[in-house]
LODREN-347591 format. One line per 10 residues: number of its first residue (from 0); their letters; for each residue y, z, x of N, C-alpha, C. Coordinates in steps of 0.1 Angstrom, whole numbers, plus 5000, padded with zeros to 4 digits. Each point is the difference from the previous one (the first is absolute). Example, Ala and Ser with C-alpha at 12.3 -4.5 7.8 and 13.67 -1.06 7.14 Angstrom:
<recs>
0) as) 4943:5078:5132:5012:5000:4991:5012:5000:5009 | 5011:4993:4996:5011:5000:5009:5011:5008:4992
</recs>
This chain:
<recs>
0) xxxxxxxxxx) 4988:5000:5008:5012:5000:4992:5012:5000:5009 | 5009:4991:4997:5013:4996:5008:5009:5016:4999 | 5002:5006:5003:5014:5013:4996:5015:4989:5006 | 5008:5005:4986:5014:4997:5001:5004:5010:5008 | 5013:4990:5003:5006:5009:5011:5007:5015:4995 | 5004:5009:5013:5000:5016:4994:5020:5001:4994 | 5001:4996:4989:5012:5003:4999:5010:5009:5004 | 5016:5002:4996:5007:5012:5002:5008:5007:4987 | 4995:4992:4987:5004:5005:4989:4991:5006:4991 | 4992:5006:4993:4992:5003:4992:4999:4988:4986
10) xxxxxxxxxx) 4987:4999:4996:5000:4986:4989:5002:5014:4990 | 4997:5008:4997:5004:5008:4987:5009:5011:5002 | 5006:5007:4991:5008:5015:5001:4995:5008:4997 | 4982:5002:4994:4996:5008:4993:4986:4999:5009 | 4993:5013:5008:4987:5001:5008:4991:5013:4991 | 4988:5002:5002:4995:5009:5000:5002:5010:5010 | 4996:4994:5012:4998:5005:5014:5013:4992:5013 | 5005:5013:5003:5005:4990:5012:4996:5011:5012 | 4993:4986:5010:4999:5010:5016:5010:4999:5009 | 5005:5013:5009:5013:4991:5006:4993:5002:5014
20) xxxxxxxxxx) 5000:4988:5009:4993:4996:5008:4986:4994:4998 | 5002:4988:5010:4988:4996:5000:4990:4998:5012 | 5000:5006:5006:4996:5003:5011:4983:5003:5000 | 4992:5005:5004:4985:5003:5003:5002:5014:4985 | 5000:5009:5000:5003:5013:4986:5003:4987:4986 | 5009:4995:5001:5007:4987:4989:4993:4994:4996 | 4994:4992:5008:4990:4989:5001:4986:5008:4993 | 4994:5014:5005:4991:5006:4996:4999:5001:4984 | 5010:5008:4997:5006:5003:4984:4995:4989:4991 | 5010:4984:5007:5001:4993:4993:4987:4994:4993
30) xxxxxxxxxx) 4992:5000:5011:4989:4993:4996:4990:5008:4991 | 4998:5015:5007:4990:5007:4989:5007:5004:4985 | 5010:4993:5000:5009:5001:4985:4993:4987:4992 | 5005:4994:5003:4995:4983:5000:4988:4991:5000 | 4992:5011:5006:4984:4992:4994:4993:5012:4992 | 5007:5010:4996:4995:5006:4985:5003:4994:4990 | 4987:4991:4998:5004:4990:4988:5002:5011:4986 | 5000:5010:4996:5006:5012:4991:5013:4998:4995 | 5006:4999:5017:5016:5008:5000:5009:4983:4998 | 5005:4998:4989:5007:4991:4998:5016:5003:5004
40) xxxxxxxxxx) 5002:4999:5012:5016:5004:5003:5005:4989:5005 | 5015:4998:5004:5009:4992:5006:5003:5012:5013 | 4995:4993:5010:5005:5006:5014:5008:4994:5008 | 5010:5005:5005:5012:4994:5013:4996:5010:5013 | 5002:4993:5007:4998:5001:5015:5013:5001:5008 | 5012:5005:5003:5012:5003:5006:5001:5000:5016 | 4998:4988:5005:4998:5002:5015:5012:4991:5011 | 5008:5009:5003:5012:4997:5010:4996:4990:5012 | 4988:5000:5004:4997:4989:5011:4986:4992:4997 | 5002:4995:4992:4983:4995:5001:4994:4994:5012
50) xxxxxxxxxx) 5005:4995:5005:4995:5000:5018:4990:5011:5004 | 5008:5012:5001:4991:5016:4994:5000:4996:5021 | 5008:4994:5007:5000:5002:5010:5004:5012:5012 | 5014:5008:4991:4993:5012:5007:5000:5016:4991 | 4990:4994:4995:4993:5012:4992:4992:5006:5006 | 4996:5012:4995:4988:5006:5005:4988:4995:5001 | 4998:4992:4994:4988:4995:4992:4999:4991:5012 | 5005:4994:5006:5003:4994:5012:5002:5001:5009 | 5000:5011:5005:5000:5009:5014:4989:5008:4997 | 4991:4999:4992:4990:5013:5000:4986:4994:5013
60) xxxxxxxxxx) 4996:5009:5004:4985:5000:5006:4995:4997:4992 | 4996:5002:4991:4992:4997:4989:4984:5000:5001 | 4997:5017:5002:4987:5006:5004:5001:5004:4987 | 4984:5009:5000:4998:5010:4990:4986:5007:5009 | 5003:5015:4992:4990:5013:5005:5001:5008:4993 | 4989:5010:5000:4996:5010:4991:5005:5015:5008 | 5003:4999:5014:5001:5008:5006:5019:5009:4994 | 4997:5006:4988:5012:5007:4995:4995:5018:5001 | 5014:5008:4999:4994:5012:4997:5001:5002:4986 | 5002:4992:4989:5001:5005:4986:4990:4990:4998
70) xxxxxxxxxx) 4993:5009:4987:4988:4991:4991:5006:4989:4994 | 5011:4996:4994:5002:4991:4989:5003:4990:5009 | 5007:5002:5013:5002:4989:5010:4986:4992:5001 | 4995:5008:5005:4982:4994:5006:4998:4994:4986 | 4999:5001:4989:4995:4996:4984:5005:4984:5000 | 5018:5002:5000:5006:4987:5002:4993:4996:5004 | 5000:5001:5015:5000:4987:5012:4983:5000:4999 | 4990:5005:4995:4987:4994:4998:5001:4986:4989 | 5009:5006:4995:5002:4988:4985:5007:4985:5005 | 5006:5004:5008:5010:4992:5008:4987:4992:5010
80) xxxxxxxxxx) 4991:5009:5005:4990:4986:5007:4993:4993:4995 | 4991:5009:4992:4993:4997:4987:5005:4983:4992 | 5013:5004:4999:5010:4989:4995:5001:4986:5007 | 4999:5000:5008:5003:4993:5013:4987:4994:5003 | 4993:5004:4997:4980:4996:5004:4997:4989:4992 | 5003:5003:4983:5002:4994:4993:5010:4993:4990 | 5009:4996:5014:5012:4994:4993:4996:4990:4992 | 4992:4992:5004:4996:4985:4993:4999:5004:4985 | 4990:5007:5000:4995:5001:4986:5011:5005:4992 | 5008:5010:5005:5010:5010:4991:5011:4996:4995
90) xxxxxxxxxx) 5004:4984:5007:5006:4987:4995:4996:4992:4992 | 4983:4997:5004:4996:4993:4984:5008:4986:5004 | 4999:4999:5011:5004:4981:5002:4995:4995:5009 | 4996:4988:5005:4992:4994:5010:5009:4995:5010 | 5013:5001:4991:5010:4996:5014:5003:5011:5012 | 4996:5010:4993:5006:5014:5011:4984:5000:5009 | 5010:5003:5016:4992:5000:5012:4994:5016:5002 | 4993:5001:5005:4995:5014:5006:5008:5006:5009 | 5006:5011:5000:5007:5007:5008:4997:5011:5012 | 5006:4986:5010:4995:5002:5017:4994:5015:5004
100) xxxxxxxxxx) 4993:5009:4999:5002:5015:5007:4994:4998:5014 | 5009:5009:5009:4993:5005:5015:4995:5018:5000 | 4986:5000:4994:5005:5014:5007:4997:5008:5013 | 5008:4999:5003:5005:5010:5013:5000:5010:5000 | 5003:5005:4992:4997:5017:4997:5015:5005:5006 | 5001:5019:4996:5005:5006:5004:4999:5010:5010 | 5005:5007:5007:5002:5008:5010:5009:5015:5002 | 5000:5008:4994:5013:5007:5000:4994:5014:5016 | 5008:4999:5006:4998:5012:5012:5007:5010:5003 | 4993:5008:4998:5010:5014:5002:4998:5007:5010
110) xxxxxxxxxx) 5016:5004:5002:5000:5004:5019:4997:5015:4999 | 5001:5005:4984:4998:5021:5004:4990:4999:4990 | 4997:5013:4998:4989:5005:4994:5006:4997:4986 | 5010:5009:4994:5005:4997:4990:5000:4987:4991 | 5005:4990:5009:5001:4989:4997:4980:4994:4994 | 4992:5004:5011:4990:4999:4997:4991:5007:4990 | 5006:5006:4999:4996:5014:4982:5000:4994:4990 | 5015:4993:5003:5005:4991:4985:4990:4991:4998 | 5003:4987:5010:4987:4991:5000:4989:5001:4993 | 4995:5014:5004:4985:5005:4995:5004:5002:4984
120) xxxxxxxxxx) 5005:5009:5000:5002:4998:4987:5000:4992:4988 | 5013:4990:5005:4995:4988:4995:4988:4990:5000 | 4995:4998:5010:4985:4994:4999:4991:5007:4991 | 5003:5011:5000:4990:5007:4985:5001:4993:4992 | 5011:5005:4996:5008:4995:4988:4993:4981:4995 | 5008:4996:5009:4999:4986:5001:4983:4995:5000 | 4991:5006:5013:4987:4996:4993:4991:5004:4986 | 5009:5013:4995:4998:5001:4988:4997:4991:4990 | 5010:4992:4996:5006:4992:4998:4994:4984:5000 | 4993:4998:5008:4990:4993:5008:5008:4989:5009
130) xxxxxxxxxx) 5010:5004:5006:5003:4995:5015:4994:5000:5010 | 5001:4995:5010:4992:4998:5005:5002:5005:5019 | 5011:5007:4996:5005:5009:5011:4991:5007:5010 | 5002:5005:5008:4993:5003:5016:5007:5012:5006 | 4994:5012:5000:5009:5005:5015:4996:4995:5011 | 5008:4996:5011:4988:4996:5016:5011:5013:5008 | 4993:5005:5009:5002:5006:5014:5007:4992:5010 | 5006:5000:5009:5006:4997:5013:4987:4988:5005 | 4992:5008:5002:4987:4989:5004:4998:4988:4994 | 4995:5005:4983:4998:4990:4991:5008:4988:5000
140) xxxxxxxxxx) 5018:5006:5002:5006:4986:4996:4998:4991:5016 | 4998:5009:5007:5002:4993:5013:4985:4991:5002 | 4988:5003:4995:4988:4990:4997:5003:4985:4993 | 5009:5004:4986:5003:4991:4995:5006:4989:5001 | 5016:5011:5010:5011:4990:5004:5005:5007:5008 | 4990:4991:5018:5004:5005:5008:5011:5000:5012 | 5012:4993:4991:5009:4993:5004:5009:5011:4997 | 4999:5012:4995:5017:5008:4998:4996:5012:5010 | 5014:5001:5008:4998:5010:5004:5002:5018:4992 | 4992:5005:4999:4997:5009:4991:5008:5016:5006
150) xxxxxxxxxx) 5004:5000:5009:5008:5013:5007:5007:5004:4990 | 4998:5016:4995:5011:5007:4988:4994:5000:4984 | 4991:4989:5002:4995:4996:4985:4985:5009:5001 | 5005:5010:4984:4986:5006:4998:4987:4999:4994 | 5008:4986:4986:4990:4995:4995:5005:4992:4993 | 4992:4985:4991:5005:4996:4993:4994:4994:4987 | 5010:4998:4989:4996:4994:4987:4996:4983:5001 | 4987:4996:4995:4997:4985:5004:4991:4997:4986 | 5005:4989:4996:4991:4995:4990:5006:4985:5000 | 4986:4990:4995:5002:4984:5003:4993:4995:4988
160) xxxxxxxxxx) 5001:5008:4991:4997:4999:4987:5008:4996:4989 | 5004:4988:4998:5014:5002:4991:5013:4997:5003 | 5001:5004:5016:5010:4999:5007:5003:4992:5009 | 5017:4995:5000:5000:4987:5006:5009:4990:4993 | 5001:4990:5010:5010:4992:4994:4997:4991:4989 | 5009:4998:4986:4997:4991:4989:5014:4994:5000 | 4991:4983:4995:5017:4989:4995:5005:5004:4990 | 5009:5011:4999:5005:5003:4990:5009:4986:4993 | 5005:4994:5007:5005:4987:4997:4992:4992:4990 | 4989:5001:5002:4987:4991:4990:5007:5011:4985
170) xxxxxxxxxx) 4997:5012:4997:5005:5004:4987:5011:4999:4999 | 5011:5002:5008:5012:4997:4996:5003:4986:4994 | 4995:4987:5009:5001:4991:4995:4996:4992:4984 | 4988:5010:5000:4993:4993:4986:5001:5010:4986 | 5005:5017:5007:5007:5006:4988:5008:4992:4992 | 5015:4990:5010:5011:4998:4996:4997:4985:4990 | 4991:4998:5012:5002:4980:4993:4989:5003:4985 | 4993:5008:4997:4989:5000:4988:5010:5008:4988 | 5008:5009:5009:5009:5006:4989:5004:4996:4990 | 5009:4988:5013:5009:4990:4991:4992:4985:4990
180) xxxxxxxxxx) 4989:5001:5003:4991:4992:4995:5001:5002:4987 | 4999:5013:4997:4996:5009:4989:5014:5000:4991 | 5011:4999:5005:5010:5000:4992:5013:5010:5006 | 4996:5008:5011:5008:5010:5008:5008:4992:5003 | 5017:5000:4996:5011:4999:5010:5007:5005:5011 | 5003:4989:5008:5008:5008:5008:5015:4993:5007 | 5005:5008:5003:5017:4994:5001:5002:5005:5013 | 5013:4995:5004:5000:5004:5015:5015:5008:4996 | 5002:5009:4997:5013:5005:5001:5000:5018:5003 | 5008:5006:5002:5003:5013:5000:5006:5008:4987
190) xxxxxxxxxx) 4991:5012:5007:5001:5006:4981:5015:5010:5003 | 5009:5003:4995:5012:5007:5000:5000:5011:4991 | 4994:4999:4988:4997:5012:4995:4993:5006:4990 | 4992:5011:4999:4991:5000:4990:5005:5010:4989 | 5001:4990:4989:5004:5005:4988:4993:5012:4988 | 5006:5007:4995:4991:5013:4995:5005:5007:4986 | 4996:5001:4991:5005:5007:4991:4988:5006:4994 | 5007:5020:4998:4993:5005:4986:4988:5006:5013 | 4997:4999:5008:4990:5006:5008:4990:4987:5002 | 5002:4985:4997:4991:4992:5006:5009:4989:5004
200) xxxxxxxxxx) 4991:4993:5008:5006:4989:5007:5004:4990:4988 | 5010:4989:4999:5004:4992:4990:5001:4988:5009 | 4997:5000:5017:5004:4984:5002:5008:5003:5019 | 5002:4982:4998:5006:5005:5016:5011:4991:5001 | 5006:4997:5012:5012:4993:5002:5000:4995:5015 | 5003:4985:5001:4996:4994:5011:5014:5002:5008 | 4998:4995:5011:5018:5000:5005:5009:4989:4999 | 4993:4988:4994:5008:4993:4992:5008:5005:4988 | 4990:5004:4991:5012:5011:4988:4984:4995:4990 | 4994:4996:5003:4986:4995:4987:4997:5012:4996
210) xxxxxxxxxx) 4993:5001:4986:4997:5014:4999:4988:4995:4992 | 4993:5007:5007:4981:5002:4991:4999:5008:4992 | 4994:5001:4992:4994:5011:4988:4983:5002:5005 | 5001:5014:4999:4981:5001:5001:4995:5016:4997 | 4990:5002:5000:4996:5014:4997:4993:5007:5014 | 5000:4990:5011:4991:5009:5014:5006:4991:5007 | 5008:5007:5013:4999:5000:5012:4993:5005:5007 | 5000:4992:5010:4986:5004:5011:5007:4997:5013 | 5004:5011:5009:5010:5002:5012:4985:4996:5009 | 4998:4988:5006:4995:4998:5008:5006:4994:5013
220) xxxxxxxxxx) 5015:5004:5003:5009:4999:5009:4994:5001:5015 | 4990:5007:5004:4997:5004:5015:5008:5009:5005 | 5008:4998:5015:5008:5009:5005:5015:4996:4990 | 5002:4994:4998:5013:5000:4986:4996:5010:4986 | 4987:5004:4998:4999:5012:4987:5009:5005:5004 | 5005:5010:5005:5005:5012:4991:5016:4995:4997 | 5006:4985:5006:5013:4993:4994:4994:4994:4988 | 4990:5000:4993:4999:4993:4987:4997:5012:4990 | 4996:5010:5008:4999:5014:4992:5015:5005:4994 | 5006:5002:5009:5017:5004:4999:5006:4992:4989
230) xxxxxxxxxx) 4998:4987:5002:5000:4988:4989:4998:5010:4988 | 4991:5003:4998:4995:5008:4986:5004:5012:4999 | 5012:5006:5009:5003:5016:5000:4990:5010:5006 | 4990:4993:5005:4984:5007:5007:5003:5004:5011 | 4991:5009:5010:5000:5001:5009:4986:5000:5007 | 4999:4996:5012:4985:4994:5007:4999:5003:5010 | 4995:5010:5006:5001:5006:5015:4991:4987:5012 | 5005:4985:5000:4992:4994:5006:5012:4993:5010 | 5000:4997:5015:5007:4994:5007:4996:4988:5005 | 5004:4989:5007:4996:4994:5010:4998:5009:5008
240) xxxxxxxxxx) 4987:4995:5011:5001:5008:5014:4999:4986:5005 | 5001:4998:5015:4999:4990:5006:4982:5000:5012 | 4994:4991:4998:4989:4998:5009:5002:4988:5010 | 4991:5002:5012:5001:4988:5008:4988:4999:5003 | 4999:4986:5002:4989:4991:5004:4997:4995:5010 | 4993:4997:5006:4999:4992:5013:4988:4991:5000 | 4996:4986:5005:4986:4997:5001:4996:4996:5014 | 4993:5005:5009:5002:4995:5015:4984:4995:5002 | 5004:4999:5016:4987:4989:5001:5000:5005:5015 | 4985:5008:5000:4996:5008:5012:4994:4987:5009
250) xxxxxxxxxx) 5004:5005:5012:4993:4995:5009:4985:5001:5006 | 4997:5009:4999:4989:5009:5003:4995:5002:4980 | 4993:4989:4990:4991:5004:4993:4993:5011:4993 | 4998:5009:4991:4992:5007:5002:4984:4996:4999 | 4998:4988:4996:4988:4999:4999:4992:5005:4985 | 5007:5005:4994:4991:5005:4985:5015:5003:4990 | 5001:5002:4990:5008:5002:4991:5005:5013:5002 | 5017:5000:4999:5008:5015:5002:4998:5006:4981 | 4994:5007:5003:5005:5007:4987:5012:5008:4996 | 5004:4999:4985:5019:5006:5003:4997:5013:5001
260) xxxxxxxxxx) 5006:4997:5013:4997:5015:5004:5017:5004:5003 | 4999:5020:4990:5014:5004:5000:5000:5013:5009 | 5009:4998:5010:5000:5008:5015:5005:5010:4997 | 4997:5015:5004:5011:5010:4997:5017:4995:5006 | 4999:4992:5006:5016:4996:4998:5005:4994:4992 | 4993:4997:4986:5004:4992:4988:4998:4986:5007 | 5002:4992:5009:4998:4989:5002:4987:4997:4996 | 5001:4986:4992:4983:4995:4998:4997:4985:4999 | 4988:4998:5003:4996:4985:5006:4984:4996:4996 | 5002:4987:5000:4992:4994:4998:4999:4985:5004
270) xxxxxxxxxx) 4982:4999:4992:4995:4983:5000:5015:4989:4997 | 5001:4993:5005:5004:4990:4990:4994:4983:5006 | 4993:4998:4994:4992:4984:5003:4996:5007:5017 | 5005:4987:5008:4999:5003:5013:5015:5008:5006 | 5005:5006:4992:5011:5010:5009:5004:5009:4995 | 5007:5010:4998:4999:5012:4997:5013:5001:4993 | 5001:5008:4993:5009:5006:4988:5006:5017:5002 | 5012:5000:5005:5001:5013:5004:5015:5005:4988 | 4997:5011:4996:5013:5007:4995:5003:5010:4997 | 5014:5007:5000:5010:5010:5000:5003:5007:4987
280) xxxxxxxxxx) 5009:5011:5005:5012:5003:4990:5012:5003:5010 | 5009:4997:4998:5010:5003:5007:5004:5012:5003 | 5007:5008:5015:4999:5013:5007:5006:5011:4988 | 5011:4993:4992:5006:5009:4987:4995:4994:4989 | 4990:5003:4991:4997:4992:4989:5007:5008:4988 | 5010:4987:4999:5010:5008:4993:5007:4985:4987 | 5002:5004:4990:5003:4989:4989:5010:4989:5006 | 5001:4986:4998:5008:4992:5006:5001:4990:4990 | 5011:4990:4994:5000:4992:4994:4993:4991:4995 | 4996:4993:4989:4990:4996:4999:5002:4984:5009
290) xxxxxxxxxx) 5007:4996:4999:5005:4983:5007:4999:5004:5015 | 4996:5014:5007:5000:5001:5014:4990:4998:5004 | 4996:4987:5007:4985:4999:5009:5002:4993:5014 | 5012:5010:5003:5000:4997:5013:4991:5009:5010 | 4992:4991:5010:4996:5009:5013:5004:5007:5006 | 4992:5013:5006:5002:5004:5009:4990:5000:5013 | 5010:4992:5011:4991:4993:5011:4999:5013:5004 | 5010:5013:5004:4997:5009:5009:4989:5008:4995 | 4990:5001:4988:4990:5009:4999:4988:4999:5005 | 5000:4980:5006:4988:4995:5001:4995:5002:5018
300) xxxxxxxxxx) 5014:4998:5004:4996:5003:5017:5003:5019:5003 | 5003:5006:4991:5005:5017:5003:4987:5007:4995 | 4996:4996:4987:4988:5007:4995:4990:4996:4992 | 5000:4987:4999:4986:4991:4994:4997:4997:5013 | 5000:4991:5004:4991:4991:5011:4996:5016:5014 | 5006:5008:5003:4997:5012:5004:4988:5008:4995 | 4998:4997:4987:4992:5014:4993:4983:4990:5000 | 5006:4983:4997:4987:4991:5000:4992:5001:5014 | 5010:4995:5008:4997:5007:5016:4991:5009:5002 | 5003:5011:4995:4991:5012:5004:4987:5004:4994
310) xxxxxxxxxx) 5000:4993:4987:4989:5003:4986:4989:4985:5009 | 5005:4990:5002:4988:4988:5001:5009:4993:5014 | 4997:5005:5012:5005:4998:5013:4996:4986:4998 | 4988:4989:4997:5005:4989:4994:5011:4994:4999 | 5009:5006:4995:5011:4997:4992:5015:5001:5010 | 4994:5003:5014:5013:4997:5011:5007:4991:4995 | 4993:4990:4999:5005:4985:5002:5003:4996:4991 | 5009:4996:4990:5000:4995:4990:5013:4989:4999 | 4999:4990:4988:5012:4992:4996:4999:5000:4984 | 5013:5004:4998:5004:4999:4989:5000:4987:4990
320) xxxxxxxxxx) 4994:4997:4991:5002:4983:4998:5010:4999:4987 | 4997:5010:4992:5011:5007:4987:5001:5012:4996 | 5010:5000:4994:5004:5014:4993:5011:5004:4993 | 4999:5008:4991:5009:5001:4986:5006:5013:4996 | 5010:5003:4995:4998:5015:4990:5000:4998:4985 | 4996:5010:4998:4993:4995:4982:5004:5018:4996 | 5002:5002:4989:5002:5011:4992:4989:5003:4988 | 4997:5015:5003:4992:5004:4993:5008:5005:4989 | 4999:5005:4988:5005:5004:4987:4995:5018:5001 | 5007:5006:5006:4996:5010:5006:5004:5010:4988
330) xxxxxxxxxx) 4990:5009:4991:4999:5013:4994:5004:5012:5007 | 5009:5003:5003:5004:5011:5008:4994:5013:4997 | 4998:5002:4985:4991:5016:4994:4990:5000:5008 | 4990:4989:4997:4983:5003:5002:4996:4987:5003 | 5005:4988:5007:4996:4989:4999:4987:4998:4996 | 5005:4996:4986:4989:4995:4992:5006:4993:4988 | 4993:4995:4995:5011:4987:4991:5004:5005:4988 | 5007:4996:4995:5006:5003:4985:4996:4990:4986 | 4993:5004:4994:4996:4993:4992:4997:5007:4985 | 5004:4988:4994:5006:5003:4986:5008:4998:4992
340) xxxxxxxxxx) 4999:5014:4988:5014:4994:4992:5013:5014:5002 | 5009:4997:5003:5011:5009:4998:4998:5016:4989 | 4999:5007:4998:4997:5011:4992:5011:5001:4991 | 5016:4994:5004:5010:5006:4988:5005:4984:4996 | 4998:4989:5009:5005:4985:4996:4989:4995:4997 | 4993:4995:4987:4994:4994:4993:4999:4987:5005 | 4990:4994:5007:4999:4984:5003:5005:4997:5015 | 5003:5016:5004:5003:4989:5013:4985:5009:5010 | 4997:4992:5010:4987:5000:5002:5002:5001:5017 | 4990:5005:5016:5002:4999:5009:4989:4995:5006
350) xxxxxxxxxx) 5000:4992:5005:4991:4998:5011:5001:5000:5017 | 5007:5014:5008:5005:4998:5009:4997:5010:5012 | 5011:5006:5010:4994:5007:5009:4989:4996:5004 | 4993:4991:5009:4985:4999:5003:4999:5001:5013 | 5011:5003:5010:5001:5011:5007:4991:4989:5017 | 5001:4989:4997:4992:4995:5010:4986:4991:4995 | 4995:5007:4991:4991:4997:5000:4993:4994:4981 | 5012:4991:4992:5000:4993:4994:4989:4989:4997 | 5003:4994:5014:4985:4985:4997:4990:5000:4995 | 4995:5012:5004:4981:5002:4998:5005:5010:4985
360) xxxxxxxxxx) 5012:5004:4999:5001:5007:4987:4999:4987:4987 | 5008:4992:5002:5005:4993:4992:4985:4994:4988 | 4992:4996:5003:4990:5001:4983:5001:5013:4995 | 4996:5010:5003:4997:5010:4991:5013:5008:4996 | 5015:4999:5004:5011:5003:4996:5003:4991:4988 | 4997:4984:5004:5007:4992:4993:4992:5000:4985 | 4986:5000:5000:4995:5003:4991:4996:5012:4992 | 5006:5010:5004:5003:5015:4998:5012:4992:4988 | 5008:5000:5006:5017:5000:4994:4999:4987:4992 | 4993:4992:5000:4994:4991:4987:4996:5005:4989
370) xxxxxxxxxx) 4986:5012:5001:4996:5003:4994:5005:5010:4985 | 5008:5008:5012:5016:5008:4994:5008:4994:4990 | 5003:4992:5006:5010:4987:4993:4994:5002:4987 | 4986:4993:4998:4998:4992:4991:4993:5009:4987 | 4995:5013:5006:4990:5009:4993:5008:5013:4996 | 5012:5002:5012:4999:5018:5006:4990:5009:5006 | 4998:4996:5005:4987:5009:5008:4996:4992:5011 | 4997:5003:5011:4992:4999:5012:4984:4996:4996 | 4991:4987:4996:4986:5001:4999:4996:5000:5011 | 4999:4994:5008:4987:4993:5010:5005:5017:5014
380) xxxxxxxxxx) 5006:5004:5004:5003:5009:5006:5012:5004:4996 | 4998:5019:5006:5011:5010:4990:5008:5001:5011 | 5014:4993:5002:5009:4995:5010:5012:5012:5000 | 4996:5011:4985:5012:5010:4998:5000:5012:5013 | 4997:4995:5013:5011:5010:5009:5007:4993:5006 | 5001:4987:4996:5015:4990:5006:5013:5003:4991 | 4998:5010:4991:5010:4999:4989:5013:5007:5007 | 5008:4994:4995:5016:5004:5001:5004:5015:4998 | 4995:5007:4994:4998:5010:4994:4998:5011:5013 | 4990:4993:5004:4996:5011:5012:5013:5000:5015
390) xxxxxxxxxx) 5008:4992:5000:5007:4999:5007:5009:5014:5002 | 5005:5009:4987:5006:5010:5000:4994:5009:4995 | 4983:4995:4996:4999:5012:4994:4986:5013:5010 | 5004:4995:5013:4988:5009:5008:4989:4995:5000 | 4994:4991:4991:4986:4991:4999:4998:4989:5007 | 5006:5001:5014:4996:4992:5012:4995:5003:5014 | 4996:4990:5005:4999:5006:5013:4996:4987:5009 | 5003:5002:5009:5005:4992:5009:4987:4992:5007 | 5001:4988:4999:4989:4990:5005:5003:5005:5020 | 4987:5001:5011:5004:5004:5014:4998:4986:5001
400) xxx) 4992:4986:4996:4999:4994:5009:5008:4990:4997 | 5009:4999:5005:5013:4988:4996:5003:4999:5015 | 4997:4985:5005:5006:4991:5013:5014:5002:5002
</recs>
């Protein structure tokens, strides 16, 4: 099917549903809205760059892992590979391709005991759960992968079950194009403000001056939530943070697959094809504009390429071939996402905070907050400790493993 091009004006004034952003969260919505042949709605899509070039969604790694310390995390992201295994079928089209996975697995290493308690902990948890997680010993990892130098490290978390790189690009791509198949619009403009009366949403307003009518917004903004929140008189404890990326090309090989492995210096690295994938958070990780993705060359010769150095002496040598900064949509409470509907504004809905780790969220969010939409309730998984609610009300707690 040909798709017309993405306009900048809306063909109606009147939606059921509007998502603002359309990005990887947008795109998710859109589509688990859209093939519930049930839900007869008119959906708009509100997306400021359809390029989506520098979006998150486009700077992401785009892994997935089970290695979280909260249960509903591990629940997601099972659902999220699960998802991904059988993308083909869960399209229900012969045009959609199989979506590429490497797994590589994970690595997390802890330099003190403490650190290593937690770990344990979690691997309970998590193989509970039926992950597929591992404690190894100093020894163990060094059998495995005898390439890191292990001095300081007392043990670590490893599982290659699950985990690893996925084309998140394959779902992003075929969420959006089947959406709009289905009848999902989308426009390319910026929303200016979200309209409200009486305790529910009544509509929005572009920055042209257009004004929509509808009964649900769906703030699927990214690191711009909590400016589309305000929009609504809301407030959203979520920032941009800034991340950096690097992809280099060792001289010296390792010979077997790097697993992302995350250093007690927060720096972490990996496979990528034949060269390696290395990334940061910057020395103050601290909120920064969302249009800011400028580099910082000085973290990469002061305390990335130093820390790689010492973890995989391999790694002397290296050439940089690219690299980026990309922003996470950072939860400042408990990084962990926000999802839902508002408790006192009627219709307006969140899918946000994902704190890093979004990608491998995005099926079981998107079809969480579908299911919401269309029913009220959460069926397929009970998604209610993403709620808004718990932000102030003590009923949170803080995800440890966020890159």
């Amino acid at each position: 099917m040909q798709l017309s091009p993405i306009i900048s004006t809306p063909e109606r004034t009147v939606y059921d549903v509007v998502i603002i952003g359309g990005a990887m969260m947008g795109a998710s919505v859109a589509w688990f809205l859209a093939q519930n042949s049930g839900f007869k709605a008119r959906i708009l899509v509100v997306e400021r760059d359809p390029s989506y070039a520098n979006s998150s969604t486009a700077h992401s790694n785009s892994c997935m892992r089970q290695q979280f310390s909260s249960e509903i995390n591990v629940r997601v992201s099972q659902f999220g590979a699960q998802y991904v295994r059988d993308f083909q079928s869960e399209m229900n089209d012969a045009r959609v391709p199989q979506v590429f996975v490497h797994p590589f697995g994970y690595l997390y290493l802890a330099g003190d005991a403490a650190r290593a308690d937690e770990l344990r902990r979690d691997q309970k948890m998590q193989a509970g759960l039926g992950a597929g997680t591992q404690m190894l010993n100093p020894d163990q990892i060094a059998q495995k992968f005898p390439f890191y130098n292990l001095e300081g490290i007392v043990a670590g978390s490893y599982n290659s079950v699950d985990e690893g790189y996925f084309d998140g690009g394959t779902l992003f791509e075929w969420w959006r194009r089947m959406a709009r198949e289905k009848g999902v619009e989308y426009v390319q403009a910026e929303v200016a403000e979200v309209t409200h009366a009486q305790g529910a949403v009544s509509g929005i307003t572009l920055g042209d001056g257009t004004r929509v009518s509808c009964g649900i917004v769906v703030n699927a903004a990214g690191p711009r939530a909590a400016n589309v929140a305000r929009m609504a008189g809301l407030t959203l404890p979520v920032e941009p943070r800034k991340r950096f990326t690097w992809v280099v090309d060792a001289a010296t090989p390792l010979g077997q697959d790097l697993p992302l492995t995350v250093d007690p210096s927060g720096v972490h690295m990996r496979t990528d094809g034949q060269y390696y994938m290395i990334g940061a958070a910057p020395e103050q990780d601290l909120a920064v504009d969302p249009d800011d993705l400028a580099e910082d060359h000085n973290i990469w010769e002061n305390h990335v390429w130093p820390h790689l150095a010492e973890r995989i002496p391999q790694f002397e040598r290296l050439k940089v071939i690219n690299s980026w900064a990309g922003h996470y949509a950072y939860n400042v409470i408990d990084q962990n996402a926000v999802l839902g509907p508002h408790p006192d504004l009627q219709g307006f809905m969140f899918i946000n905070g994902f704190s890093g780790h979004g990608l491998q969220q995005a099926p079981a969010m998107g079809r969480g907050l579908a299911e919401w939409i269309v029913s009220g309730r959460y069926q397929s998984l009970d998604l209610t400790p993403f709620s808004y609610e718990r932000l102030s009300g003590g009923g949170h707690r803080a995800e440890r493993a966020v890159i």
